[in-house]
N, C-alpha and C positions, 0 to 999 in steps of 0.2 A: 433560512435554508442555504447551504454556503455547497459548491459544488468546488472547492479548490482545499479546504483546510483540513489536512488528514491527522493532525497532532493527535494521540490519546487523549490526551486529558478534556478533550468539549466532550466527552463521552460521559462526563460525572456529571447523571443528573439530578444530585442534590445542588451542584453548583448553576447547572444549564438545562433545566425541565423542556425548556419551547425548543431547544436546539438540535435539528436536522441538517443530516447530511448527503448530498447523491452521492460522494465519491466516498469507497471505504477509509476506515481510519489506519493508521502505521500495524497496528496490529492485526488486522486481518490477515496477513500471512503467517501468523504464527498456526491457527488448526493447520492453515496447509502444510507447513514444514511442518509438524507432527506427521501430518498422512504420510509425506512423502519418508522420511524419516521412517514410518512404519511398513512401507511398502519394501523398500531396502532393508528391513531387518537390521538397520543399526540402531543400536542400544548402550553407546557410552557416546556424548557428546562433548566440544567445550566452546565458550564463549570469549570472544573478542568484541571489547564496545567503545567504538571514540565515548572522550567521557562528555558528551552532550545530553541533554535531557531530550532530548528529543529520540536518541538512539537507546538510552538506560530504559525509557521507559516503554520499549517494543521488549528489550530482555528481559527486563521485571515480569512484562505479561508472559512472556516466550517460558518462562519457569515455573510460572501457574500453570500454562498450558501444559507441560510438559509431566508436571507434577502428577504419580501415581500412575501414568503410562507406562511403566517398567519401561523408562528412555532414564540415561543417570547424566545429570550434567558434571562429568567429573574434574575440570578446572573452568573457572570463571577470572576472567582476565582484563582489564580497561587499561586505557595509555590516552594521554591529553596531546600529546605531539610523538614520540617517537616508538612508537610498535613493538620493535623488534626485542628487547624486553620478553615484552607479554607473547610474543611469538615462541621463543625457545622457551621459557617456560610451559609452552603448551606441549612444545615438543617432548619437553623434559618428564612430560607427564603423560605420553604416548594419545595423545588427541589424536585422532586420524581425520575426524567430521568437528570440521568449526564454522559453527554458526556465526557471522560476523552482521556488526550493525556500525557503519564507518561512512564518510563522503567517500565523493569520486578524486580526492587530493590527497587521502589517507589508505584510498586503496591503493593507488598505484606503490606509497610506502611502505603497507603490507606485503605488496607482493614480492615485493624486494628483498625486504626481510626473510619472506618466505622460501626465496631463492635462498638466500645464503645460507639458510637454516637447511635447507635441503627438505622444505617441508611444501613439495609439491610432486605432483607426477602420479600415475595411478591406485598407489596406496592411501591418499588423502584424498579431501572434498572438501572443497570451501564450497562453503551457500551463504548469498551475500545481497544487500539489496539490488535490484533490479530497474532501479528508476534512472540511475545515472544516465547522460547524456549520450546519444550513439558517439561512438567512437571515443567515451571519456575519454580512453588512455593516450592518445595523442596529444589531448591540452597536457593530461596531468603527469606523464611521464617526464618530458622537458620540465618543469617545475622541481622535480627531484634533482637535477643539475649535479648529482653527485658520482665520482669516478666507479665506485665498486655496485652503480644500480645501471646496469645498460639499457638500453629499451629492449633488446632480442632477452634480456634476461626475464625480465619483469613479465615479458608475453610468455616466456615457456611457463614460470610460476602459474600464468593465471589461466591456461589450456585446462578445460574444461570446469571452470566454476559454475557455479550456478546462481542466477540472478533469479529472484524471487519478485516480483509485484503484481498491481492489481491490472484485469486486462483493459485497456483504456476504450477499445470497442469493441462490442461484440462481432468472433468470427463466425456467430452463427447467419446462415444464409436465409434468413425469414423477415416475414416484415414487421415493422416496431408499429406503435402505437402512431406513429404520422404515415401510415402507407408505404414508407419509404423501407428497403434493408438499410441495414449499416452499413453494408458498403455504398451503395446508393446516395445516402445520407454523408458520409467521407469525401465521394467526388463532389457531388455539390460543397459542402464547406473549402474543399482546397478551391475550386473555382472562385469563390467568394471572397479568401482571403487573400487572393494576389499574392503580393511576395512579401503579404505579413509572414512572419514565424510562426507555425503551430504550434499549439498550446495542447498538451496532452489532458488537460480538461475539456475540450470546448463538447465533447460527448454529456458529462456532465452537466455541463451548463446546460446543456437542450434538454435533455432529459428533467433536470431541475425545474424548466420553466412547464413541461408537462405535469409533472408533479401537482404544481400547484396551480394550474389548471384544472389540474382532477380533484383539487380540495375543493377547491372556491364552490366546482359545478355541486360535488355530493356536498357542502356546506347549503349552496344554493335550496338543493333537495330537501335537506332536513328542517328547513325554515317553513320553506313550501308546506311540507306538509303536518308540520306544529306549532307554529305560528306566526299567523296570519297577519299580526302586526309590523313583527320585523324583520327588517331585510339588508340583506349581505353590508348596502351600503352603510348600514347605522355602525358600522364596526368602528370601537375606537379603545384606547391598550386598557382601559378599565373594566371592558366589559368582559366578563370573566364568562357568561356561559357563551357569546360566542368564540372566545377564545377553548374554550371545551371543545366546543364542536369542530373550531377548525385543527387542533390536535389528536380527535379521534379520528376525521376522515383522512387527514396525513400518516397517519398511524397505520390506518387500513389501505393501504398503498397499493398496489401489485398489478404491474406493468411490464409490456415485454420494450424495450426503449433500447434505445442504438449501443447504449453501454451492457446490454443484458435485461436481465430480470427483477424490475426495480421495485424492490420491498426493504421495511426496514423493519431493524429490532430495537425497543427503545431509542429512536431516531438513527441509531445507527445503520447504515448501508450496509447491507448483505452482496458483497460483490465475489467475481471469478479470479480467482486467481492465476499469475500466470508464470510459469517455468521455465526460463531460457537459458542456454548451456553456448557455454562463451567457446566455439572450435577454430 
């Protein structure tokens, strides 16, 4: 059960059957840019994708998604270092809404491009990921070191983007499965970690170690009450039916937990996604 690795690909489970996740995978924003995409009533999209596998394979799925929605992705564009390229070609192709999958080093280059391309301001919409570090563009700006990218330039570019990820704790004000709310659960972990760094999993994590607390106990149950011989302890990686049983009670999961509403589909984490518009 991993509470930190969001890759698509531990999701193939011909490759990874026992493999559970608390935190969503990269693609779980793609249904929600569909919603939101449908909410807005736009209907001609294009795609910008650092060429990493790790960003390809959020728009691979992002094209399934999209597929048969009457949404058209009408240019598809990638760049391994320098953007602007695939930028005016987007322009060239009258994109207004581009969906980008780029780091926090390659957006500020985007945005740049984007300035010079004159491919911002309220007739556009970048929607971009949402993970990047608060305040990326002050590292990633200065790294761009170059005369025609200003930093006041790169900020007007990037005036109202929209950051797409998943929400790291729940802002619902109720109480989780430890008595505690989320927020609740927040103060106490900032008191706890002093002046460690926070870790935008450690919701995850807690939640994770619930999880399989809640396996173990209905694993416990189902032994209890079919046989009477053996018990939790005799587990060892051969023994296939209790490995059975502790994949169906992991399976039947569903908990309300500081990060949300913890169920999964096919191991995967069913999580909330969240919207944030850069002003």
């Amino acid at each position: 059960l991993s509470f930190a690795a969001t890759t698509p690909e531990l999701a193939d489970k011909k490759k990874y059957p026992y493999f559970f996740r608390t935190v969503p995978s990269d693609n779980a924003v793609n249904p929600a840019i569909l919603k939101l995409l449908k909410h807005f009533k736009w209907k001609r999209v294009g795609t910008l994708t650092q060429d990493i596998q790790r960003f390809s394979e959020v728009r691979n799925d992002l094209t399934g998604v999209l597929y048969g929605e009457d949404i058209e992705i009408s240019d598809t564009e990638s760049f391994s270092n320098d953007p602007c390229t695939s930028v005016k070609k987007l322009k060239g192709n009258d994109v207004r809404i581009i969906l980008g999958q780029f780091n926090e080093e390659m957006a500020a280059k985007v945005f740049c491009c984007a300035f010079n391309a004159q491919m911002y301001g309220p007739k556009y919409q970048w929607i971009i990921p949402g993970w990047y570090q608060t305040f990326w563009w002050e590292k990633a700006i200065p790294k761009l070191n170059s005369s025609h990218c200003l930093s006041t330039n790169v900020l007007s570019a990037m005036e109202g983007y929209i950051g797409v990820d998943f929400e790291p704790l729940s802002s619902k004000q109720i109480k989780t499965i430890s008595g505690r709310t989320p927020q609740q659960y927040e103060e106490e972990y900032d008191q706890r970690r002093g002046n460690v760094e926070p870790s935008k999993f450690h919701g995850f994590a807690y939640d994770g170690i619930w999880v399989i607390a809640k396996t173990l106990q209905q694993a416990m149950k189902i032994l209890n009450a079919t046989n009477k011989n053996q018990k939790i302890e005799d587990f060892n990686y051969t023994n296939r039916e209790l490995g059975k049983i502790f994949l169906d009670a992991m399976n039947q999961t569903s908990f309300f937990g500081v990060t949300g509403q913890v169920m999964f589909r096919n191991g995967e984490r069913m999580g909330t996604i969240k919207f944030t518009q850069f002003q």
